[in-house]
C-alpha positions in Angstrom: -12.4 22.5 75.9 -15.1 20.5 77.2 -18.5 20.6 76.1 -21.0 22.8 77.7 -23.6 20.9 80.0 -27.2 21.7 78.1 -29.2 21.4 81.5 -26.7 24.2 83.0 -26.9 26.3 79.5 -30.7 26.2 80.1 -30.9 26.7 84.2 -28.5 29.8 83.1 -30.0 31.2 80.4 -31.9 33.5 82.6 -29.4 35.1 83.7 -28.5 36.2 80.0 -31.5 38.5 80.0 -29.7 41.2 80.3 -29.6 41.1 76.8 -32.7 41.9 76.2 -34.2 45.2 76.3 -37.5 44.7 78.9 -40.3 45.4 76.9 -39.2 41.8 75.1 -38.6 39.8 78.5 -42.2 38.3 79.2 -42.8 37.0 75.7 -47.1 36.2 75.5 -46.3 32.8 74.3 -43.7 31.7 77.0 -46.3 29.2 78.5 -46.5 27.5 74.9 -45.6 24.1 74.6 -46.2 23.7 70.7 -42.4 24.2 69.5 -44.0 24.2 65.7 -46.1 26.7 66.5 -43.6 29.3 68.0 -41.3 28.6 65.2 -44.0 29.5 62.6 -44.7 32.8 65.3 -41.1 33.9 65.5 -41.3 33.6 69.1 -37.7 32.1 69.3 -36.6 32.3 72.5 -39.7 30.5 74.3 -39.0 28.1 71.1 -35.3 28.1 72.0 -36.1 26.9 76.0 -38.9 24.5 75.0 -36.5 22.6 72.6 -33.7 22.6 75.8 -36.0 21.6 78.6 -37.6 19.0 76.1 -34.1 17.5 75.6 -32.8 17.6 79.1 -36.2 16.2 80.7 -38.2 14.1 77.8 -37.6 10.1 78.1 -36.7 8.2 75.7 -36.1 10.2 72.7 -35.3 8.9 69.5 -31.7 10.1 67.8 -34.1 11.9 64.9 -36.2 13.4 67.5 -33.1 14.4 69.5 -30.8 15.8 66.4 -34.3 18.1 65.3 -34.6 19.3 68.8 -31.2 20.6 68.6 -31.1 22.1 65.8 -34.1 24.2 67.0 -32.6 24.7 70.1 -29.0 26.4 68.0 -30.9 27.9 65.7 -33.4 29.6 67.4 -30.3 31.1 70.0 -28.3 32.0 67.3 -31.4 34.3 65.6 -32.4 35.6 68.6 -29.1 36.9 69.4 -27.4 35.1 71.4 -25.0 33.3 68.9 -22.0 33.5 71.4 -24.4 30.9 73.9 -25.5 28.9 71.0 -21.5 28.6 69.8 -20.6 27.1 73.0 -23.8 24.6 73.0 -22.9 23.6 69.8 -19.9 22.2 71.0 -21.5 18.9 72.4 -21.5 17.6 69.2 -17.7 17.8 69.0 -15.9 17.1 65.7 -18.9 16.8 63.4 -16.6 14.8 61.1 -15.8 12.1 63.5 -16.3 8.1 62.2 -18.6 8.7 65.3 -21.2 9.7 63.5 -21.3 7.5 60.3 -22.6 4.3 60.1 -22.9 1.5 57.1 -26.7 1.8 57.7 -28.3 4.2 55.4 -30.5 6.8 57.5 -32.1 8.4 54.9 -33.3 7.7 51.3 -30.3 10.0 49.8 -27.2 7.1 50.7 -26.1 9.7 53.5 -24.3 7.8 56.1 -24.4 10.5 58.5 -27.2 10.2 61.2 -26.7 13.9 62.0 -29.1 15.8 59.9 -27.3 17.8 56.8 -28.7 21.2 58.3 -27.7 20.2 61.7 -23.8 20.1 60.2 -24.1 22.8 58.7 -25.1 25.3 61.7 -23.1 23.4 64.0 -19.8 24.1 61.5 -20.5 27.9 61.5 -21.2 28.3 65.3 -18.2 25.8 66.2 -16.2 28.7 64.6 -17.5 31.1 66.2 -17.0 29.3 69.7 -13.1 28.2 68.8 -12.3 32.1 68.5 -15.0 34.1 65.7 -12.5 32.8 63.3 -14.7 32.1 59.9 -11.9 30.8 58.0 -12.4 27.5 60.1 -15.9 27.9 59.0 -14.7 28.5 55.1 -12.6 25.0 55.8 -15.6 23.1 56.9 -17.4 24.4 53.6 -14.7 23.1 52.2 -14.9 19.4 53.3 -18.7 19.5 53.1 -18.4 20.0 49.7 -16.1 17.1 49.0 -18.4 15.0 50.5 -21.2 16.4 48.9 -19.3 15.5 45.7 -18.2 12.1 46.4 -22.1 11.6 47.6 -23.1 13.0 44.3 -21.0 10.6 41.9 -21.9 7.9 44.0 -25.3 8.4 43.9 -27.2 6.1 40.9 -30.8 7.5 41.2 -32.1 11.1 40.0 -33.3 11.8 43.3 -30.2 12.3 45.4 -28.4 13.5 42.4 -30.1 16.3 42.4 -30.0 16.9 45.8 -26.4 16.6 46.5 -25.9 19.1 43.2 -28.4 21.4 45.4 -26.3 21.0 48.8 -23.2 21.6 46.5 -24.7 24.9 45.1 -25.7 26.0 48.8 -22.1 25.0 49.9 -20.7 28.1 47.8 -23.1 30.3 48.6 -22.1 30.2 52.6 -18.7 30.4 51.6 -19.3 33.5 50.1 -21.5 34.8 53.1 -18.5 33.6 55.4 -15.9 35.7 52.9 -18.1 38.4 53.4 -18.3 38.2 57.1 -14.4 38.1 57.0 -14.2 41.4 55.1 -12.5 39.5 52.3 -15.1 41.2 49.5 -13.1 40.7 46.6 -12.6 36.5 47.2 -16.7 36.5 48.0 -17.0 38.1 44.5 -14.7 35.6 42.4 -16.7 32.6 44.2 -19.6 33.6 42.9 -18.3 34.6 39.4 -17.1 31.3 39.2 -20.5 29.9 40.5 -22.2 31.4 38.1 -20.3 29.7 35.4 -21.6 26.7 37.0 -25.4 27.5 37.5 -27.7 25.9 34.6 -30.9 27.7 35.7 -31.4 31.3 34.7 -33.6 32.4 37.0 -31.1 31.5 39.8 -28.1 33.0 37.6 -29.3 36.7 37.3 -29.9 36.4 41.2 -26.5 36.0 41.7 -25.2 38.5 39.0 -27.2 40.9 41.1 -25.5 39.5 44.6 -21.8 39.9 42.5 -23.0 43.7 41.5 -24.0 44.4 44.9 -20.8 43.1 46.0 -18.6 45.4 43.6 -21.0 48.7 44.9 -20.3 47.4 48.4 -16.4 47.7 47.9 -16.7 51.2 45.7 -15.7 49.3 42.2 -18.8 51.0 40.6 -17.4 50.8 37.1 -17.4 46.7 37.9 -20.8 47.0 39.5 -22.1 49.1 36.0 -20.5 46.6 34.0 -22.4 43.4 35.6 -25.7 45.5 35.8 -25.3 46.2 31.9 -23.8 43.4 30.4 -26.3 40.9 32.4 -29.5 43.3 31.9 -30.1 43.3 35.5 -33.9 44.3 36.5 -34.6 46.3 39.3 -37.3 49.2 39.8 -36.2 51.8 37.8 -34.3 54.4 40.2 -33.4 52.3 43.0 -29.9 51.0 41.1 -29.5 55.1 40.4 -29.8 56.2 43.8 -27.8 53.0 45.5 -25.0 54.7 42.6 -25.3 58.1 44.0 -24.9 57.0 47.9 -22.0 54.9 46.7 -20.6 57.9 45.2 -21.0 60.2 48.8 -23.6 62.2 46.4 -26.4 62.7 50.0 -27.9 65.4 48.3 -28.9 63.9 44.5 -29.4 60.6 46.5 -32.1 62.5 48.4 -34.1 63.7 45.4 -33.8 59.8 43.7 -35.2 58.0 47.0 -37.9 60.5 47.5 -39.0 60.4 44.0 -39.4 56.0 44.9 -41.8 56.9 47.8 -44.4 54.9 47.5 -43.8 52.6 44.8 -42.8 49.0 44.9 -40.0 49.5 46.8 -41.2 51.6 49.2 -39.8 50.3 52.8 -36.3 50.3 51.0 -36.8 53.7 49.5 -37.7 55.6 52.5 -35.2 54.2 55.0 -32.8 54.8 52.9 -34.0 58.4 52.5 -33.5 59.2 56.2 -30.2 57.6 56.1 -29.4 60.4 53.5 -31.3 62.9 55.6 -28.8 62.1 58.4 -25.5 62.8 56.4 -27.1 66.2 54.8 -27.7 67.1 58.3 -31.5 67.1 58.5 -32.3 65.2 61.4 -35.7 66.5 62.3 -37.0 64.9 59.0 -35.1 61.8 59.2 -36.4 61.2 62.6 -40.0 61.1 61.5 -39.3 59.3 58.5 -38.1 56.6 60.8 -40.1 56.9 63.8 -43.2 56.7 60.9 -41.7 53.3 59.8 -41.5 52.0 63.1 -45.5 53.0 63.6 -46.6 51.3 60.8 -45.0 47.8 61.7 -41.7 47.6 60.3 -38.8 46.9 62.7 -35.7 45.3 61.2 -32.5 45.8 62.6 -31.1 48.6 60.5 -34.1 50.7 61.0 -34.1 50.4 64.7 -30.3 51.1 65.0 -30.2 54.0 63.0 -33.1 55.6 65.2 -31.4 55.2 68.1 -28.2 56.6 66.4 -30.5 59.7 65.1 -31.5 59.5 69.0 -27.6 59.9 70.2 -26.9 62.6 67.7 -30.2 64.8 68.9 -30.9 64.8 72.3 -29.1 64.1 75.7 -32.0 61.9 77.0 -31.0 59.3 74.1 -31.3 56.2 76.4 -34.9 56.9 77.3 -36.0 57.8 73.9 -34.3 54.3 73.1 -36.0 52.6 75.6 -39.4 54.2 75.0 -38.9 52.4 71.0 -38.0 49.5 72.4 -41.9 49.4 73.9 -43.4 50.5 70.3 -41.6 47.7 68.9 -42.3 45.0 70.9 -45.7 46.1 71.0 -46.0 46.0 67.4 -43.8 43.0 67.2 -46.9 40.9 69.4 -49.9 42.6 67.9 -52.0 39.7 66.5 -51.7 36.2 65.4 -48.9 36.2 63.4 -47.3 32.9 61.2 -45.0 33.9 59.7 -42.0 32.7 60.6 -40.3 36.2 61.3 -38.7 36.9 64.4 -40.5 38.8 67.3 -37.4 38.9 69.3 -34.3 41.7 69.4 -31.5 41.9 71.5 -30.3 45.3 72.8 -28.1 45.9 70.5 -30.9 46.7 68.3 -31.5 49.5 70.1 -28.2 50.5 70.8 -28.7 50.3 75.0 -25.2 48.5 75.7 -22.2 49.1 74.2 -22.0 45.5 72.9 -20.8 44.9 69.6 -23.6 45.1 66.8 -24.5 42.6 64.3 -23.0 43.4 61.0 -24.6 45.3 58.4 -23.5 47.5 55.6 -21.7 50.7 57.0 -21.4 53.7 55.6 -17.9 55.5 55.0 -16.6 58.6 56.7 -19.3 58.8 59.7 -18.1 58.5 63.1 -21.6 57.6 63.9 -22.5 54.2 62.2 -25.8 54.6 60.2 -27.0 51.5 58.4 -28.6 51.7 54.7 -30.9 49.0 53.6 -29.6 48.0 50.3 
């Protein structure tokens, strides 16, 4: 397959706006031309063209300048939504392993003979995947390799400095295997990497996060006598409640489940506690009052992914003018979403798919059993 030309990718990407719902097609800060400045803004598709048409018309650019602008340029695509575009873009890199790429001279001050930037590699192995067929396995397999380097790097390596480092990139290396095991529905290997990562972690802090990640893991695939176990043996912390009612949606208890999340209203985990309670409203069958709960998130700012969808799905299961009621949110949210100066590095993008207006195929989130309407708990 040949690599994508980036000056066509960009002179097309225009006509991929069909993606996006139109309250979110004439972005305030389209004009900009500071690229730091709508990253920091979450405006990533103005950020996303900028970086392109900087590439494709700046003279003279120097390889760091030119490996940072596409990274942006990937990046930004692939948080925006459009991952399948950035997936073929990231193809003009080609094998990110080739001798290519390597030189005797040192680029950086880690002994890294790669010019490509470590986070460069690393997107470009996940979206190279995707391109070559959505297969994450090749993804797992590029882990893989990175972290052989990264070890070979590591015991090469005479100063503190890059020690440390490379034992960082290692760490970071399991962790998106895992995510990619997850992504691939294999559960069960995602849990024994990170059981056997924790056996390997030397700062506490860092090991109960990922006793809690392992627990979530195990209440994910229904093992709730494994997911008890790692709560209890590891004293795992969380507002007192929440781990109770997560247990009783796990166990298809709506009903209990209710009466824990409503008793959370209000407290630290609020946001988590209510969405979760119209998601529980849903399956008991009271829609009305899952509505507003949702429709009263939405009003006060918040507009995640899983919120959004599982309006619109409350939407479908309510009325027969669902696609103008989904339309109409997509308004609130976008004018919530560009209310004020905002820096904070959050997106202020969403695809349709947020809003369930094509019948495209949603990003992945946790699902819950025995619906045949998907609605998506925040966990």
């Amino acid at each position: 397959m040949d690599p994508p030309d980036l000056a066509r990718s960009s002179s097309g990407f225009a006509a991929k706006q069909h993606s996006i719902p139109p309250p979110f097609r004439s972005s305030p800060a389209a004009a900009s031309t500071d690229l730091p400045l709508l990253l920091r803004q979450g405006n990533y598709i103005p950020a996303a063209t900028l970086a392109v048409k900087t590439l494709t018309t700046a003279p003279s650019l120097v390889p760091q300048h030119i490996f940072a602008l596409l990274y942006a340029r990937l990046a930004c695509l692939a948080v925006s939504g459009h991952e399948a575009l950035a997936a073929q873009e990231s193809l003009i890199l080609g094998d990110i392993h080739s001798p290519f790429y390597f030189s005797t001279n040192r680029y950086d001050n880690n002994g890294d003979s790669c010019i490509l930037p470590w986070s460069l590699r690393l997107l470009a192995a996940r979206l190279q995947a995707v391109a070559v067929g959505g297969d994450q396995s090749a993804a797992v397999q590029a882990y893989y390799d990175f972290a052989a380097y990264a070890r070979s790097q590591y015991r090469r390596s005479s100063a503190t400095g890059p020690k440390i480092l490379w034992k960082r990139r290692l760490r970071d290396l399991g962790y998106r295997t895992a995510n990619a095991l997850v992504v691939m529905g294999d559960l069960d290997g995602a849990r024994r990497l990170f059981e056997s990562t924790i056996r390997a972690r030397d700062e506490e802090g860092e090991r109960t996060v990922v006793e809690g990640w392992v627990a979530m893991l195990c209440l994910r695939m229904g093992d709730l006598e494994e997911a008890s176990r790692w709560i209890d043996a590891n004293s795992l912390q969380m507002e007192d409640g929440v781990l109770d009612a997560l247990f009783l949606m796990a166990e298809g208890r709506e009903e209990d489940a209710v009466a824990a999340w409503r008793g959370l209203l209000g407290g630290e985990h609020d946001i988590l506690a209510r969405h979760n309670l119209a998601v529980c409203l849903v399956y008991t069958g009271a829609l009305a009052e899952a509505t507003e709960l949702l429709e009263e998130m939405v009003d006060r700012g918040n507009t995640f992914h899983a919120l959004t969808f599982n309006l619109a799905t409350v939407y479908e299961l309510r009325t027969e003018h669902a696609r103008e009621r989904k339309e109409a949110l997509a308004g609130r949210v976008a004018d919530h979403l560009w209310q004020g100066e905002r820096e904070d590095g959050k997106s202020v993008e969403m695809v349709n798919g947020d809003f369930k207006l094509l019948s495209q195929t949603p990003r992945k989130d946790m699902t819950a059993p025995g619906t045949k309407q998907r609605i998506d708990s925040q966990r």
